[in-house]
C-alpha positions in Angstrom: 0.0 0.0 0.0 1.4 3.1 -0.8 1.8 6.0 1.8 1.7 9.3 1.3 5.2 10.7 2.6 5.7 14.2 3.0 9.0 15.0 5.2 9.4 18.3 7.0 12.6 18.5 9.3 13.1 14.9 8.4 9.6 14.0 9.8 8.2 11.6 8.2 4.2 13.6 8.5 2.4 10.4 7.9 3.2 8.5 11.0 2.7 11.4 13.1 0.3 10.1 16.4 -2.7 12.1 17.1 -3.3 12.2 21.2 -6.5 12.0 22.4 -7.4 15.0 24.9 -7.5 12.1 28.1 -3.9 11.2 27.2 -2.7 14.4 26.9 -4.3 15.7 30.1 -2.5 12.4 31.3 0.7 13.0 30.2 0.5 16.7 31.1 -0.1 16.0 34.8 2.6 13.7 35.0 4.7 16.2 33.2 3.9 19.1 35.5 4.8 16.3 38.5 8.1 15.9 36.9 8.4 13.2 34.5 10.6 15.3 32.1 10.6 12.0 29.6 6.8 12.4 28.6 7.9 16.0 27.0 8.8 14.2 23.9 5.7 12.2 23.7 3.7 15.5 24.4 5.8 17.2 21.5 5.6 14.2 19.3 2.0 13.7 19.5 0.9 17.3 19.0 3.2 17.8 15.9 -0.3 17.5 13.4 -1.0 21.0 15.2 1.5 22.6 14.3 0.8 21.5 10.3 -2.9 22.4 10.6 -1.2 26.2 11.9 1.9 26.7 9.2 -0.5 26.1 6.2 -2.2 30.1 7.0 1.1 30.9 6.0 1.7 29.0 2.9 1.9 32.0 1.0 4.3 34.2 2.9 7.5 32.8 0.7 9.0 31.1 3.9 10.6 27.5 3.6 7.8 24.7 5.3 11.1 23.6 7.7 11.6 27.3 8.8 7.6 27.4 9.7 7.8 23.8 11.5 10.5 25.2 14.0 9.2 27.8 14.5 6.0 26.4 15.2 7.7 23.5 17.3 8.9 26.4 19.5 5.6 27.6 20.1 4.0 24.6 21.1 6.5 23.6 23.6 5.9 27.1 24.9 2.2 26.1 25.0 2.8 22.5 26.7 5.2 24.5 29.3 2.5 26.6 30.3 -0.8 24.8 29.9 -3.0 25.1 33.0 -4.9 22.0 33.6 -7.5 23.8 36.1 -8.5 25.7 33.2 -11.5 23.7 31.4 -9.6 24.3 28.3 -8.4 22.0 25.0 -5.1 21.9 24.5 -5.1 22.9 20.7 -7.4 25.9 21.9 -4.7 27.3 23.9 -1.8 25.7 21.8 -3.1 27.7 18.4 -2.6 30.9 19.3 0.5 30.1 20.9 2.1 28.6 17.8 0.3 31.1 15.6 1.8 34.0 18.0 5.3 32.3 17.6 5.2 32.5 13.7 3.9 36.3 13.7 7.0 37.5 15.5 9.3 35.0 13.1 7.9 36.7 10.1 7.6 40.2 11.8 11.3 40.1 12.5 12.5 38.7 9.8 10.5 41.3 7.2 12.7 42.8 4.9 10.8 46.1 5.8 12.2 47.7 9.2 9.4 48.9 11.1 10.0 50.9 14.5 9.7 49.0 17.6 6.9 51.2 19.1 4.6 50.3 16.1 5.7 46.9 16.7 4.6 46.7 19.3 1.5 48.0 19.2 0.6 45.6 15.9 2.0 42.5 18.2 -0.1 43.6 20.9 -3.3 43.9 18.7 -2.3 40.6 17.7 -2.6 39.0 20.9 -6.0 40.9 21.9 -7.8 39.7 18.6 -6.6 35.9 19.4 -7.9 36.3 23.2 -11.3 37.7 21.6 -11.7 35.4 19.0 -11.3 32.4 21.6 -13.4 34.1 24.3 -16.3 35.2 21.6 -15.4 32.8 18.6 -15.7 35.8 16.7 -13.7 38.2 14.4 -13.3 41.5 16.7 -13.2 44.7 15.0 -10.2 46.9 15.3 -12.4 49.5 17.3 -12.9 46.7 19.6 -8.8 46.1 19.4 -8.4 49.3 19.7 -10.5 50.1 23.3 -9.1 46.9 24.7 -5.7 48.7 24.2 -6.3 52.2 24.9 -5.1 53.5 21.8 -6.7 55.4 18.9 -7.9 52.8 15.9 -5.8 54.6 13.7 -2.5 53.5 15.5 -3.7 50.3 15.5 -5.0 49.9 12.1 -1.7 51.8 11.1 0.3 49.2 13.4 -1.0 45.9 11.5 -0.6 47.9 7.9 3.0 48.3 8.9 4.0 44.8 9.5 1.9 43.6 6.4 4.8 41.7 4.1 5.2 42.8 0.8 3.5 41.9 -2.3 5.0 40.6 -5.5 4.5 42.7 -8.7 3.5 39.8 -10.1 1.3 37.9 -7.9 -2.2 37.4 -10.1 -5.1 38.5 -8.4 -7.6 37.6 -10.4 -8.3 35.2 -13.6 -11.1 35.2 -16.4 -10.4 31.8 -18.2 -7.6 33.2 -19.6 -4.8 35.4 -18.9 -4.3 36.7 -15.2 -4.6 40.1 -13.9 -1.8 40.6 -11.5 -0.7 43.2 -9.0 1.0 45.6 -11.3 -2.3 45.7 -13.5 -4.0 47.7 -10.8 -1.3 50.3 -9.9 -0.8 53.8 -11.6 1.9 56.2 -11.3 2.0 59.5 -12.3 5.6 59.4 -12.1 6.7 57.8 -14.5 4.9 56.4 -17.3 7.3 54.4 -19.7 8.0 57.7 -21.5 11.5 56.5 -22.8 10.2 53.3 -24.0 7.5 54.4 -26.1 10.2 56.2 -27.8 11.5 56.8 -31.2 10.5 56.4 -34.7 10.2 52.6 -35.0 8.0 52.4 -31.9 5.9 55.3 -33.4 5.7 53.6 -36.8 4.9 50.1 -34.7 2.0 52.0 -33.2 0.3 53.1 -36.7 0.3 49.7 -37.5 -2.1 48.6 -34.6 -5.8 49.1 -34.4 -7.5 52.6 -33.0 -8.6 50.4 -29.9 -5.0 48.9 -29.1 -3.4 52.5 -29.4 -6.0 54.1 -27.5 -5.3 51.5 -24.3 -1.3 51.4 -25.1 -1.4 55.9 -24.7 -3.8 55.6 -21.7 -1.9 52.9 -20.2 1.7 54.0 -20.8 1.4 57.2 -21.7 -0.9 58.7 -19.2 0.0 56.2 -16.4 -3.6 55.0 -15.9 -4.4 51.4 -14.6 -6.4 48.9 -16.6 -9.3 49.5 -14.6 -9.6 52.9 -15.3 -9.3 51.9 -19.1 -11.9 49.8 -19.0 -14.1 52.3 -17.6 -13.3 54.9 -19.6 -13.9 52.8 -22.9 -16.6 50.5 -21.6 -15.0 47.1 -21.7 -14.2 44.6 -18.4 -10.8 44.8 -17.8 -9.8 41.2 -18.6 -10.7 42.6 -21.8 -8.0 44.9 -21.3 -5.6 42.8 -20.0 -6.0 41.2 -23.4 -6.1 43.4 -26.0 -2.8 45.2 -24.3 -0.7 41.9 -23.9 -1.8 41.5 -27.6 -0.9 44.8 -28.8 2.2 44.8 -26.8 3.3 41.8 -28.7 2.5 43.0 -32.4 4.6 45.9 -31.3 7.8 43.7 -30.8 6.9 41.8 -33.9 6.5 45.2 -35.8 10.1 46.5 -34.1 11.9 43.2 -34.4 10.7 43.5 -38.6 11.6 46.6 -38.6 15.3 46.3 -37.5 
């Protein structure tokens, strides 16, 4: 019979044990009396939590092993501390533990440098919605975040914005069947607007040679700086339509150039 093996840290995910909550109560208690040995076995056995937690952050560009540790870290933190007087699960109060753990991994390792004292305030935020959401098993609002820590929603809200990693370029946001609409599609800049490489006479001589549509989106879009969905808008077509009809025109003007030279 064939298994389905997936190794992170050289952990063979597939024969992980899943503890029942009686056992691990059990081997809690024992641990807290001082049998040091059943750490491993609490570890061990809860390892399936801490994959259910890393794959929220599948998408953050950080290596699976890197999550895992991290992870690891937090819920031996949570097994250190778990309070069996509390009429609590153990995942309930081990989630937020291991989820708190990854936050300040990817927090301090973002490329971005944010000041400590926003840090902060976006950790501490962090924390508040998790104690919220497990005492109401609902999403708080960040005016609710923001009374429970005495400070004006706009520092909060400004807080979590600043940790926010950053986004590719390139990361589609949307598809219609066809071609994807990515990131860059949906940004303008008055800035700059390709200028220098609309010009010269073969790119103007290219340009002729496309339809009154395709130059009209090519000016708005590189010449005025406007994003695809303010072309569409302006000349009432969706903007997958857009997407399209520029890709395409963009490509008959580097067949065009390339004929040219």
């Amino acid at each position: 019979m064939l298994v389905n093996k997936v190794e992170i840290c050289g952990v063979n995910t597939a024969k992980l044990p899943v503890l029942t909550g009686n056992k691990m109560r059990e081997l809690i208690a024992r641990l807290q009396n001082g049998e040091k040995a059943v750490r491993n076995d609490l570890i061990y056995g809860n390892l399936r939590l801490v994959l259910s937690v890393i794959q929220r952050f599948n998408n953050r560009g950080e290596y699976v092993d890197d999550l895992f540790q991290v992870g690891c870290i937090g819920l031996m933190k949570a097994i250190d501390n778990f309070d069996l007087s509390q009429n609590v699960k153990f995942s309930t109060y081990a989630v937020p533990m291991i989820i708190g753990e990854i936050r300040r991994y990817l927090r301090d390792n973002n490329p971005l440098r944010v000041s400590r004292s926003l840090r902060d305030i976006a950790y501490k935020a962090l924390q508040v919605r998790d104690a919220m959401v497990n005492k109401s098993a609902k999403e708080p609002t960040i005016g609710e975040i923001a009374n429970q820590l005495n400070v004006p929603q706009e520092e909060v809200v400004f807080a979590l914005d600043a940790i926010q990693e950053p986004v590719s370029l390139f990361e589609p946001i949307y598809h219609d069947g066809g071609d994807p609409i990515f990131v860059m599609d949906q940004i303008s800049d008055d800035r700059y607007v390709d200028n220098q490489w609309l010009e010269g006479v073969s790119i103007k001589e290219a340009m002729r040679k496309l339809s009154d549509r395709e130059q009209l989106i090519l000016k708005m879009r590189f010449f005025e700086g406007r994003t695809q969905m303010e072309v569409a808008e302006d000349i009432g077509i969706s903007q997958a339509q857009v997407s399209r009809l520029e890709k395409t025109a963009l490509k008959h003007m580097r067949r065009y150039i390339g004929d040219d030279q």
